[in-house]
C-alpha positions as CSV (number, residue, x, y, z in Angstrom):
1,X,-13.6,13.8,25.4
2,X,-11.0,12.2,23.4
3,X,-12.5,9.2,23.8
4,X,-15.4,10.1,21.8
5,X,-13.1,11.8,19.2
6,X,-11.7,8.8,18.1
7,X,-15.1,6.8,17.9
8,X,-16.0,9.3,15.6
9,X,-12.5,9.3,13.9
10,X,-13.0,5.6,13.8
11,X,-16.5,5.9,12.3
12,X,-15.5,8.5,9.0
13,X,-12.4,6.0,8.4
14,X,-15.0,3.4,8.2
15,X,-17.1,5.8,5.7
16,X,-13.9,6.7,4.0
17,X,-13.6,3.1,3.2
18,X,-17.4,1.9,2.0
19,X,-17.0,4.8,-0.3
20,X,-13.5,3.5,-1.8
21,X,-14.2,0.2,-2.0
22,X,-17.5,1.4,-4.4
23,X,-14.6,3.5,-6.4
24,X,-11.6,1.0,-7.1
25,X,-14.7,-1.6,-8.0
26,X,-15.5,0.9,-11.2
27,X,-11.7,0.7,-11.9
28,X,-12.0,-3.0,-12.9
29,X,-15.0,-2.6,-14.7
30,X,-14.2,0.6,-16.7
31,X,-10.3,-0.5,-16.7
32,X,-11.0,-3.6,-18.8
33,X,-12.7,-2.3,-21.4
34,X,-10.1,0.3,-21.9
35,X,-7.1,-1.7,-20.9
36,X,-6.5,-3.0,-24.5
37,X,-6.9,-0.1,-26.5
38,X,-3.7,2.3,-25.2
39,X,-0.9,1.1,-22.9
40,X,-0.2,1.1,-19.3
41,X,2.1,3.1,-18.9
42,X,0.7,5.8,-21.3
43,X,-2.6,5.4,-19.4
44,X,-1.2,6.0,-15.5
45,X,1.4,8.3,-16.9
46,X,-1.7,11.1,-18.0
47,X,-3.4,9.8,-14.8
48,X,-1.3,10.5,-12.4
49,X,-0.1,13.9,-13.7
50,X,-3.8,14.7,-14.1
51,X,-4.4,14.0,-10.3
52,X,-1.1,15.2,-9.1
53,X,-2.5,18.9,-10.4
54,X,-6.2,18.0,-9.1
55,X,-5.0,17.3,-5.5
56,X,-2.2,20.0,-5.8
57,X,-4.9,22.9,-6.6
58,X,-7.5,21.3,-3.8
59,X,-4.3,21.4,-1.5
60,X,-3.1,25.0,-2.2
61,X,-7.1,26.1,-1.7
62,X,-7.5,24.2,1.7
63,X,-5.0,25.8,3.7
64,X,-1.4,25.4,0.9
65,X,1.9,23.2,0.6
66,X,3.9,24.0,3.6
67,X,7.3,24.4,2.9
68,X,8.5,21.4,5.5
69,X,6.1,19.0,4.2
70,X,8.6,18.3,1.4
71,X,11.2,16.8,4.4
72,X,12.8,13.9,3.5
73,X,11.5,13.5,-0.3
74,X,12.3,10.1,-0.5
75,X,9.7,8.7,1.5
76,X,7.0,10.0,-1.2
77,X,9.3,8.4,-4.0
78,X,9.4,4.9,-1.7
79,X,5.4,5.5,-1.8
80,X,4.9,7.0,-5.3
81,X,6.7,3.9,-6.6
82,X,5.0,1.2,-4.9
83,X,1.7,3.2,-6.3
84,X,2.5,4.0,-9.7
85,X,3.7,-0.3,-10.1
86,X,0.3,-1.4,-8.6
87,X,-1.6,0.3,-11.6
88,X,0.8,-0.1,-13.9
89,X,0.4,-4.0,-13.1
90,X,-3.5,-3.6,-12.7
91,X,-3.8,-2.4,-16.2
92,X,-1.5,-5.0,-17.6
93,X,-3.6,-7.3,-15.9
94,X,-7.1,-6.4,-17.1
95,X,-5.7,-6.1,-20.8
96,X,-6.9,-10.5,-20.2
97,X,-8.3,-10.7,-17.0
98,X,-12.3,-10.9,-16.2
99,X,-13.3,-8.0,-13.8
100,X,-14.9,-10.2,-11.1
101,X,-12.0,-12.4,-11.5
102,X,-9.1,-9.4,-11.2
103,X,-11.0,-7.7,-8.4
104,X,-10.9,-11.1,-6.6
105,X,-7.2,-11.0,-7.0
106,X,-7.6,-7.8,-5.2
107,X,-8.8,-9.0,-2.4
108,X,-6.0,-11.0,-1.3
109,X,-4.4,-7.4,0.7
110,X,-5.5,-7.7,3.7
111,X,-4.3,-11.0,4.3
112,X,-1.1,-9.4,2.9
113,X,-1.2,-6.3,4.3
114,X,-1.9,-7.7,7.9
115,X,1.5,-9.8,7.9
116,X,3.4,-6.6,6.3
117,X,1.6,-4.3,8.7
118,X,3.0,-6.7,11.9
119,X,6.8,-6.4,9.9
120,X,6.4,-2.8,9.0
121,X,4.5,-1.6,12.3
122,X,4.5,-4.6,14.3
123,X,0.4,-4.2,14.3
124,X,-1.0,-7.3,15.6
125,X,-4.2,-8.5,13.9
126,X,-6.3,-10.5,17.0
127,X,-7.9,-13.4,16.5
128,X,-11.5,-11.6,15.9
129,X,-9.7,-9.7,13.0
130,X,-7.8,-13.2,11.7
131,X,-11.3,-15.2,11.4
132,X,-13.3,-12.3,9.7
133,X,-10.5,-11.9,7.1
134,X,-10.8,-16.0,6.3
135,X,-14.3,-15.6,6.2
136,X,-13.7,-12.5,4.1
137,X,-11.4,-14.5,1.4
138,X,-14.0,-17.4,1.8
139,X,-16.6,-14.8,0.6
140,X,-14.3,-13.3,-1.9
141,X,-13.0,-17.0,-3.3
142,X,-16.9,-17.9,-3.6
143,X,-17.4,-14.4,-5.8
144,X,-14.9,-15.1,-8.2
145,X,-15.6,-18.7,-9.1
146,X,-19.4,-17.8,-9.3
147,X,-20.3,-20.2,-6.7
148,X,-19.3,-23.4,-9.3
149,X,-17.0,-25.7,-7.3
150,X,-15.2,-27.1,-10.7
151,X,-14.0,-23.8,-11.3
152,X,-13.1,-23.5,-7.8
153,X,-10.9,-26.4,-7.4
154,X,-9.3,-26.4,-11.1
155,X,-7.8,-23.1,-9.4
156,X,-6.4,-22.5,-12.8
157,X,-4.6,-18.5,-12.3
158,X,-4.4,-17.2,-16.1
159,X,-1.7,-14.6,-16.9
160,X,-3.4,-11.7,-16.5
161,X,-4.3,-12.7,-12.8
162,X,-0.7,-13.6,-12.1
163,X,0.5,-10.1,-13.2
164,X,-1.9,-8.0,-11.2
165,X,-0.9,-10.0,-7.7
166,X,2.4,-8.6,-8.2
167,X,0.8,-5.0,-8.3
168,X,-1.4,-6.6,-5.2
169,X,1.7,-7.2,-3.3
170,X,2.6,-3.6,-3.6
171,X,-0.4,-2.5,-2.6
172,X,-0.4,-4.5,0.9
173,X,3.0,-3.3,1.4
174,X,1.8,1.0,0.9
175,X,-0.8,0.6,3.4
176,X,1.4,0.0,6.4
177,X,4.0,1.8,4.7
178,X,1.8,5.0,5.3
179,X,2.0,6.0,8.6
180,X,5.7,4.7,9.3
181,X,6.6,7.7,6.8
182,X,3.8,10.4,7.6
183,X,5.2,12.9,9.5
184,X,1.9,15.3,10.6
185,X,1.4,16.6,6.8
186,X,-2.5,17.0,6.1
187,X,-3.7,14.4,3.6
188,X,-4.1,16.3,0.5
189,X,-0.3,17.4,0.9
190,X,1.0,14.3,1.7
191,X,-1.0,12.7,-1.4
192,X,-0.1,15.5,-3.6
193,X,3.4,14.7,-2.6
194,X,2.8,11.1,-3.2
195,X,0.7,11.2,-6.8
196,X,3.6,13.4,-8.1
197,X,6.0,11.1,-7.3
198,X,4.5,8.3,-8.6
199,X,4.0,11.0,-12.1
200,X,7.3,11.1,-12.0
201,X,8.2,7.7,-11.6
202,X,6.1,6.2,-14.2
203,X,6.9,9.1,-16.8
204,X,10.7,8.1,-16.5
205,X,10.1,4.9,-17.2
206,X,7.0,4.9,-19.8
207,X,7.7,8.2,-21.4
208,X,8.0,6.7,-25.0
209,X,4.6,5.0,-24.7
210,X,3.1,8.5,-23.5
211,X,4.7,10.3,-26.9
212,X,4.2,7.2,-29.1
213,X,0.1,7.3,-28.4
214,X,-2.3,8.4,-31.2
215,X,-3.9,10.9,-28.0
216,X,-6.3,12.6,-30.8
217,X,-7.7,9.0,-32.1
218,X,-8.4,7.4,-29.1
219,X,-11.9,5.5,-28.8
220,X,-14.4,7.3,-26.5
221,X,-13.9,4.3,-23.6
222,X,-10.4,5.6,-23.2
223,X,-11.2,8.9,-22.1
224,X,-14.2,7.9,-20.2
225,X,-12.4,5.6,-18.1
226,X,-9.2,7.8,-17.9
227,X,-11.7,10.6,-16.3
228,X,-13.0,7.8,-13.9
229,X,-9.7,6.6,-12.7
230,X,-8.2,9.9,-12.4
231,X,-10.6,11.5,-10.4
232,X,-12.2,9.1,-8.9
233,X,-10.6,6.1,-8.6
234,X,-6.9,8.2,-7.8
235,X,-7.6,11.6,-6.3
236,X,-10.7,10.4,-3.9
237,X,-9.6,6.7,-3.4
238,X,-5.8,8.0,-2.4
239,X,-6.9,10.7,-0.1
240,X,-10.0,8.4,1.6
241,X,-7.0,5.6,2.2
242,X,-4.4,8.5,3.5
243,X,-7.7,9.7,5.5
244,X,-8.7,6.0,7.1
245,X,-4.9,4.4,7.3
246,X,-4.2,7.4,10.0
247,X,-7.1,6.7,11.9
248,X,-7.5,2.5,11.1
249,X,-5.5,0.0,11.8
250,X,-4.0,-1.9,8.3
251,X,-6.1,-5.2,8.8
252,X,-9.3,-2.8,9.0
253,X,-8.5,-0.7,6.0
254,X,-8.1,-3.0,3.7
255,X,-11.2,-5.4,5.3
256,X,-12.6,-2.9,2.9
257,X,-11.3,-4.7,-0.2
258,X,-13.6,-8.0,0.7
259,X,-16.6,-5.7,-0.6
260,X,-14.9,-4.7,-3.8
261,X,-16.2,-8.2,-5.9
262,X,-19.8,-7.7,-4.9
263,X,-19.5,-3.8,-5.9
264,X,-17.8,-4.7,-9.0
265,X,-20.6,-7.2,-9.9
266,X,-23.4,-3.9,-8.9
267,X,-20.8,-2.2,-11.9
268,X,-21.1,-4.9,-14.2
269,X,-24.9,-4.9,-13.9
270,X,-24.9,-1.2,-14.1
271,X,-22.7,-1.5,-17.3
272,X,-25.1,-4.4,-18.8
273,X,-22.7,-7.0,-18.5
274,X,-25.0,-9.5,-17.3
275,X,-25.8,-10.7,-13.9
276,X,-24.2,-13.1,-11.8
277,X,-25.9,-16.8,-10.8
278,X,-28.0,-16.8,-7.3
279,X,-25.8,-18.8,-5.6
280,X,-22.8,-16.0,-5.8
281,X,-24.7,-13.7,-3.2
282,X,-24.4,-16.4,-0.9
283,X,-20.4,-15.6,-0.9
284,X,-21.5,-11.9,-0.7
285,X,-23.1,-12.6,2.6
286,X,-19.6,-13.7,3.4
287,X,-18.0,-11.0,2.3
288,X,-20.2,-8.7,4.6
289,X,-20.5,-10.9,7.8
290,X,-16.5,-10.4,7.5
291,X,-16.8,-6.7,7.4
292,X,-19.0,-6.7,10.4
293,X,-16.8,-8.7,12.5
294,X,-14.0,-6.0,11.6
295,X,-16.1,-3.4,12.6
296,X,-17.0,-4.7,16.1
297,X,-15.0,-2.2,18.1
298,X,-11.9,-3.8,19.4
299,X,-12.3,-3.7,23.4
């Protein structure tokens, strides 16, 4: 019954995905009202450590490290880099970005991800996946302008938005990147593997921010959102993408990002931010008539 195995397979990558779209949205929302009050590199440094331990305890009680997972190290330095740079340049970006507006940002990957997953894996996206990812973006641009037209076409990107596409390129480029250089290893060992690299990575280069960091007088937001991030928006959301880029092909996975604008408006509500106009949950429509066109199953 393989067939069936993989339906299900498909089905928990799907899962996997609803729940870490919900997760990276509280990122933005927490992120930016923490992202001016310590650095970057200070902030992912602790996070990263933090979760490298997290996942490396859940991984020793599950079953261990394996000896000949740690094969060819470089691959989890290739992937710890590209990760540790897209938070770094997250963070940098929310320090003046809007959260809507970043998350928007965001969801340019799959459109990126699908032409780096055809170069990196030569995964062809059909034309079913191509017209749900424009409606997707369609969705996503209507979210971020708020459904106002002048904003929409005075397409202004500020600084902050600029920044955190670079970090977005890196991100499209890990998802394919994922199963050209997994070799079998479960996915808490291979995102151990990964998280530590990127700890390592991002302490060599942002060690003097980590020391030079008044850690005793931070405000409360700090810490709050460090928590979130680190086990939830890093330990769950790197092992649910490991989880659904095994069993999903690149395009799909990140289909998942179109939904992170309309969770990250649920957040701002949540947070009292305010609420968005009417007219943007038109564009969230959008956003989820895209999803369900990616989730048709390919015949």
């Amino acid at each position: 019954m393989p067939h069936n195995a993989t339906a299900n397979d498909r089905r928990n990558g799907h899962l996997a995905m609803l729940t870490f779209s919900c997760l990276v949205a509280g990122s933005f929302s927490l992120g930016s009202m923490a992202a001016n009050e310590i650095t970057p590199l200070a902030l992912n440094g602790v996070r990263f450590v933090a979760a490298a331990i997290f996942v490396g305890i859940m991984a020793m009680a599950t079953g261990g490290i394996p000896r000949e997972a740690a094969r060819q190290p470089w691959r989890y330095l290739v992937l710890g880099g590209i990760f540790a740079l897209y938070f770094v340049m997250m963070f940098v970006g929310l320090k003046t970005a809007e959260p809507v507006s970043a998350s928007a940002v965001f969801t340019l990957t799959p459109l990126l991800a699908a032409g780096f997953g055809y170069l990196i894996m030569r995964q062809i996206t059909t034309r079913r996946i191509a017209i749900a990812l424009a409606i997707g973006a369609a969705g996503a641009l209507w979210v971020i302008f708020r459904a106002d037209i002048h904003a929409l076409l005075a397409f202004h990107v500020g600084r902050g938005e600029a920044l955190y596409f670079i970090g977005v390129v890196a991100h499209a480029i890990y998802t394919p990147l994922v199963p050209r250089l997994h070799r079998g290893e479960r996915t808490l060992v291979f995102t151990f593997f990964v998280l530590s690299s990127a700890s390592l990575v991002i302490l060599l280069v942002g060690w003097k921010d980590v020391l030079a960091t008044d850690w005793a007088h931070l405000p409360a937001i700090v810490w709050i959102a460090l928590g979130y991030i680190t086990v939830f928006a890093t330990t769950t959301t790197a092992t649910l993408l490991a989880y659904a880029s095994v069993r999903l092909a690149a395009a799909k996975v990140m289909a998942y990002t179109y939904l992170v604008p309309s969770w990250v408006i649920v957040w701002e509500i949540a947070l009292g931010h305010g609420t968005p106009p009417v007219l943007v949950f038109g564009g969230i429509g959008l956003t989820i008539l895209a999803l369900y066109l990616l989730l048709k199953h390919e015949t």
